[in-house]
C-alpha positions in Angstrom: 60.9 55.6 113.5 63.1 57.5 116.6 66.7 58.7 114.9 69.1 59.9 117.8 69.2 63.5 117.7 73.2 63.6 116.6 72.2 61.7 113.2 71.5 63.6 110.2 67.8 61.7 110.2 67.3 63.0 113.9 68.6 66.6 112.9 66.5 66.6 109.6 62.5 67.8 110.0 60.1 65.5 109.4 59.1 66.8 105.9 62.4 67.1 104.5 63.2 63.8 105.7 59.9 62.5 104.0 61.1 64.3 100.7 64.3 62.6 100.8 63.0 59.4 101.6 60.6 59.1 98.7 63.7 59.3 96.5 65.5 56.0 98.2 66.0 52.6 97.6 65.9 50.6 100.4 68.3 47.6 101.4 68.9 45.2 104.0 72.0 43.8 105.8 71.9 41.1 107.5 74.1 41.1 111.1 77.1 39.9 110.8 77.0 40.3 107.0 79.4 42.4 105.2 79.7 44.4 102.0 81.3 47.3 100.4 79.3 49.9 98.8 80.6 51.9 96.5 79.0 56.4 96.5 79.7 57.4 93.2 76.4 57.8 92.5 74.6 57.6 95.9 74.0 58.6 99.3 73.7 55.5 101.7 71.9 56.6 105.1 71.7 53.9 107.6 67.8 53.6 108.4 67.5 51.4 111.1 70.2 49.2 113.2 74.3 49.5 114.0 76.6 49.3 111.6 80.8 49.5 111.5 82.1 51.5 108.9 85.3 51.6 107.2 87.5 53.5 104.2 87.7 50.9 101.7 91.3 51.1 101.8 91.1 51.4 105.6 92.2 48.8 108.1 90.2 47.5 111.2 91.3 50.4 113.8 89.9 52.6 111.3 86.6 51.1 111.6 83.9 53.6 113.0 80.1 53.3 114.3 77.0 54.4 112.8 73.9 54.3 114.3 70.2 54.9 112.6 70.0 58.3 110.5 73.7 58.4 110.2 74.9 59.1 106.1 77.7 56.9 105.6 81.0 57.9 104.0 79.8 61.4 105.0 82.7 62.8 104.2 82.2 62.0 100.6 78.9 64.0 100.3 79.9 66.8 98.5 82.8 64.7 97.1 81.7 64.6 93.0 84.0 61.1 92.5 82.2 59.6 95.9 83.7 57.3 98.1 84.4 53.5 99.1 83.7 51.7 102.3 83.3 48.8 103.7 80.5 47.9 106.2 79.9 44.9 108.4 76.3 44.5 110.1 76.4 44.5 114.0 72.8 44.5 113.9 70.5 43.4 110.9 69.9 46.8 109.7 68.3 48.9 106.7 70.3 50.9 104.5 68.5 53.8 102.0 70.6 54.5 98.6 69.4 58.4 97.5 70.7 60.1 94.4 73.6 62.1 94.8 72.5 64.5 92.5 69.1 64.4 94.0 70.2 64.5 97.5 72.6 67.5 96.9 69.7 69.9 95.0 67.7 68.9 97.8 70.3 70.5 100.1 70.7 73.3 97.9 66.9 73.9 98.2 67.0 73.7 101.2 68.4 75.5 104.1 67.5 74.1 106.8 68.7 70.6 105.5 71.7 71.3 104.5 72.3 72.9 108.6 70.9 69.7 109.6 74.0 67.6 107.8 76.3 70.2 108.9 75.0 69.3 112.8 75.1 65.9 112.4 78.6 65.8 110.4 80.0 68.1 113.4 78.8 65.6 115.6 79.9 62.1 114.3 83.0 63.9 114.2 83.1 64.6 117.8 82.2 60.8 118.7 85.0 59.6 115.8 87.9 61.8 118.2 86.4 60.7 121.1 87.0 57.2 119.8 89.9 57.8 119.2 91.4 60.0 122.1 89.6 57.9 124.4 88.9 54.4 123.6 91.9 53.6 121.6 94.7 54.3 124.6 96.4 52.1 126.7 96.9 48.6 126.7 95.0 46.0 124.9 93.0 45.3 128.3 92.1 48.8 129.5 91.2 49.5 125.5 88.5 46.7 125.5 87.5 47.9 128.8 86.8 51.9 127.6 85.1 50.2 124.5 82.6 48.5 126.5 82.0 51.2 128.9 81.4 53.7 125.6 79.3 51.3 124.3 77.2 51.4 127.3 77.0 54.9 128.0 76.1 55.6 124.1 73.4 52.4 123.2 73.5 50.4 126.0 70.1 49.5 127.7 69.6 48.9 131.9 69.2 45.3 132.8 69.0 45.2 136.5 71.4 46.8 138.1 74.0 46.8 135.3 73.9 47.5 131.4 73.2 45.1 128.4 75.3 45.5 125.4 73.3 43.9 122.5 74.1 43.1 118.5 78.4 43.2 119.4 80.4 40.1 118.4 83.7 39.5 120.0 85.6 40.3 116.7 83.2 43.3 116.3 85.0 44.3 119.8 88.3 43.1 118.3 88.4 45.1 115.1 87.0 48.8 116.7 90.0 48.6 119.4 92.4 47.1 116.7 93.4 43.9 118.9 93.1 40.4 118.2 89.6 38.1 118.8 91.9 35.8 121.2 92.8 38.9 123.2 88.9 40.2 123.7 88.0 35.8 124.6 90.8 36.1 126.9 89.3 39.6 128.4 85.9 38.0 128.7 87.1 34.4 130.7 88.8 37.0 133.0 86.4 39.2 133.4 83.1 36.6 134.0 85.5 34.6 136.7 85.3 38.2 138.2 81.4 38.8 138.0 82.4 41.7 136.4 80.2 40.4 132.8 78.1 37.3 131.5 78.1 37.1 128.0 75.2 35.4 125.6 75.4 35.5 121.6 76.0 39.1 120.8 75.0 40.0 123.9 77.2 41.7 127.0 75.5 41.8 130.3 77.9 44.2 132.3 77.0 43.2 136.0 79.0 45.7 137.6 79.5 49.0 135.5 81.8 50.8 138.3 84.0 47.7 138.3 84.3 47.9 134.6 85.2 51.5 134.4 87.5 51.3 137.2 89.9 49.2 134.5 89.1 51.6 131.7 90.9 54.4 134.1 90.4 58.0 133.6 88.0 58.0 130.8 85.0 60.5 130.5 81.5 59.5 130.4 80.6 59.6 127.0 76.8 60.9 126.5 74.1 60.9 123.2 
């Protein structure tokens, strides 16, 4: 299994990840599912597939990505009460439940593992800012444009001469730039009259990447 190096998973050496994952439960999402899981006891780490997070008590701009090796909540590690959130399924994905006092001896045992969350924490916060300071400016047009042009640059795969987008519903689009689903349809007839996309179920063909970031504007290529 390949964990992007930013994750805690892809940080993590292959024997401490072993040791950690002999302690999980596993569990499945299915896309487009939802739930909220609830970290008093636990540490969730996302296994495999893309998920949108949120704070239980969060709205939908709060909403933030996680990608395979990512812990969720991880802000709530070391937290002794836990934490809430709510997660929706872009892509069918796996889910691993750990101890939380199991998971935090292991750290404790454990140098190297415990700089491995640290790297991976720093780094999910980095992309959460960049999010933020980046994607979530401007109007509602020019915010669904930088979305789709991060998305690209961080999981999207070559097709042709343009970028596919795959697992992303419209109102997955919708909730991470905090706009309406009627807004992002309306962005989407505009933007296939233009050439500029073609769009399947869940998946986002962009034809013409320069075209797309010339409507996102000054935004910064966002890299793994």
């Amino acid at each position: 299994m390949h964990y992007p190096p930013h994750s805690f998973f892809g940080s993590l050496d292959r024997v401490h990840r072993e040791a950690l994952l002999s302690m999980a439960l596993l569990h499945r999402l299915e896309k487009g599912g939802s739930e909220n899981l609830f970290s008093e006891r636990t540490v969730t780490i996302l296994l495999r597939g893309i998920l949108m997070e949120a704070p239980f008590a969060g709205g939908p701009f709060h909403t933030r990505l996680r990608t395979a090796g990512d812990i969720l909540e991880s802000s709530a590690v070391f937290d002794p009460t836990g934490g809430n959130i709510a997660v929706h399924g872009v892509q069918s994905s796996v889910l691993v439940s750990i101890s939380r006092r199991g998971f935090v001896a292991h750290l404790g045992e454990r140098p190297r593992a415990m700089a491995a969350l640290a790297r991976s924490m720093a780094q999910r916060e980095k992309l959460d800012l960049f999010v933020n300071v980046h994607v979530r400016q401007g109007n509602t047009s020019v915010r669904i444009a930088r979305y789709l042009c991060f998305l690209a640059d961080f999981l999207g795969e070559k097709a042709g001469d343009g970028v596919r987008i795959s697992g992303f519903s419209q109102t997955d689009i919708a909730d991470a730039v905090g706009t309406s689903r009627a807004s992002v349809e309306n962005f989407f007839r505009e933007q296939r009259r233009a050439g500029t996309v073609t769009t399947a179920y869940r998946v986002i063909d962009i034809v013409t990447p320069d075209g797309l970031r010339t409507q996102a504007g000054n935004m910064p290529i966002r890299q793994h």
